[in-house]
C-alpha positions as CSV (number, residue, x, y, z in Angstrom):
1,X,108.5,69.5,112.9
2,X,107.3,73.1,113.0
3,X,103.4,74.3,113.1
4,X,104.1,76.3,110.7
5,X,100.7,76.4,107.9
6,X,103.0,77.0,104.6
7,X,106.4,78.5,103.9
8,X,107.5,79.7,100.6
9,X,111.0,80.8,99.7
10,X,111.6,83.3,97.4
11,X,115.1,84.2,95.5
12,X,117.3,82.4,93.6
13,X,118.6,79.5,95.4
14,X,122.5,79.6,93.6
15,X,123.0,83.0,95.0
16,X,126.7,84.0,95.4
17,X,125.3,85.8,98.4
18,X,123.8,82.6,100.0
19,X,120.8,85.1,100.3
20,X,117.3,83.3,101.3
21,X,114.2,85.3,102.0
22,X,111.0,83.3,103.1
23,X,107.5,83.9,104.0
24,X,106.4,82.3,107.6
25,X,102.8,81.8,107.8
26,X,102.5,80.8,111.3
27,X,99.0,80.4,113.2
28,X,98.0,81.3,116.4
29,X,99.7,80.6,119.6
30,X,102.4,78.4,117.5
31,X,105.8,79.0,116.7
32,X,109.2,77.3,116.2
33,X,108.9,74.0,118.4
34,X,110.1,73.9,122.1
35,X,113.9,73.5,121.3
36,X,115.9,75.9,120.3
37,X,117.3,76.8,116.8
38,X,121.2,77.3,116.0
39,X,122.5,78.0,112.0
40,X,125.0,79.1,111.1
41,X,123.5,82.3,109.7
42,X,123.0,86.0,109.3
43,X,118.9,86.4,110.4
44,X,116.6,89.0,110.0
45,X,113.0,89.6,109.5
46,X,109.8,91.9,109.3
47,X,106.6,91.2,110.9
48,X,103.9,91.9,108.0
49,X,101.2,91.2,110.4
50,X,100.2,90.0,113.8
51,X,102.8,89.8,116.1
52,X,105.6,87.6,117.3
53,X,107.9,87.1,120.1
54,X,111.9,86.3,119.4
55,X,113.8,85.0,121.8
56,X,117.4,85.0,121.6
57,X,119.5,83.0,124.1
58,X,116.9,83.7,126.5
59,X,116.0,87.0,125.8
60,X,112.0,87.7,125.1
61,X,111.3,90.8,122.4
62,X,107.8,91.0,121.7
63,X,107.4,92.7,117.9
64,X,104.3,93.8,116.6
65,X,103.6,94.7,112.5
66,X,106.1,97.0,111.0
67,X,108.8,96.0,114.0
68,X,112.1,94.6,112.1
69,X,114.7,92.5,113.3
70,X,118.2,91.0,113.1
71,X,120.4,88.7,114.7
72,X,123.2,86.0,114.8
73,X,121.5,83.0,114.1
74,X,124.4,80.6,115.9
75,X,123.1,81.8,119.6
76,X,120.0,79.7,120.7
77,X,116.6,81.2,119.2
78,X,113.0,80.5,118.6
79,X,110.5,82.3,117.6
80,X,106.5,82.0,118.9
81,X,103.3,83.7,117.7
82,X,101.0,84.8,121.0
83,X,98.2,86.2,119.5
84,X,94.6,83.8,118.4
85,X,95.0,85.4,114.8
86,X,97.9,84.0,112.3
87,X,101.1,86.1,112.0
88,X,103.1,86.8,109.2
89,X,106.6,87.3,109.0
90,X,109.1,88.1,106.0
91,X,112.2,85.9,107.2
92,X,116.0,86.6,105.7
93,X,118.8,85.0,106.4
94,X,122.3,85.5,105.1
95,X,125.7,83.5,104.5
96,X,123.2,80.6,104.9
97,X,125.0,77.4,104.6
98,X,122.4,74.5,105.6
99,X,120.2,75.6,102.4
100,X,117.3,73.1,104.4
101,X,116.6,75.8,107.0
102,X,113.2,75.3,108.6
């Protein structure tokens, strides 16, 4: 579904914390798809490298490496990479109760 080149969780998956932390890989001028995302989860992130732009019920930020972020995942979001090199992107998401996320 996603153009995503590889995605590894990392963690233990029986958490009490429902605590998952992932790595997105995502190549150039690709992101999350064209529809919006909605879970029912805490998310947060760090951009390792390269850049991204979040949207969040229609609201662009543009980070570049070292920017973090957080928000509620249940508003409408997606996520899009804008640069011709691949970003990556340290993904966390809490109280996660789909644990199929991406």
């Amino acid at each position: 579904h996603y153009p995503l080149r590889r995605k590894r969780q990392m963690g233990i998956r029986d958490s009490p914390a429902m605590l998952q932390f992932m790595m997105l890989h995502i190549p150039p001028l690709s992101g999350s798809g064209t529809r919006n995302m909605l879970y029912d989860a805490e998310k947060g992130g760090l951009v390792l490298s390269g850049s991204l732009i979040l949207t969040v019920e229609n609201e662009d930020v543009h980070l570049q490496e070292g920017d973090s972020f957080i928000f509620d995942g249940r508003r409408p979001h997606s996520f899009r990479n804008p640069e011709k090199k691949e970003a990556n992107i340290l993904w966390i998401m809490g109280g996660v109760t789909n644990r199929n996320h991406l």
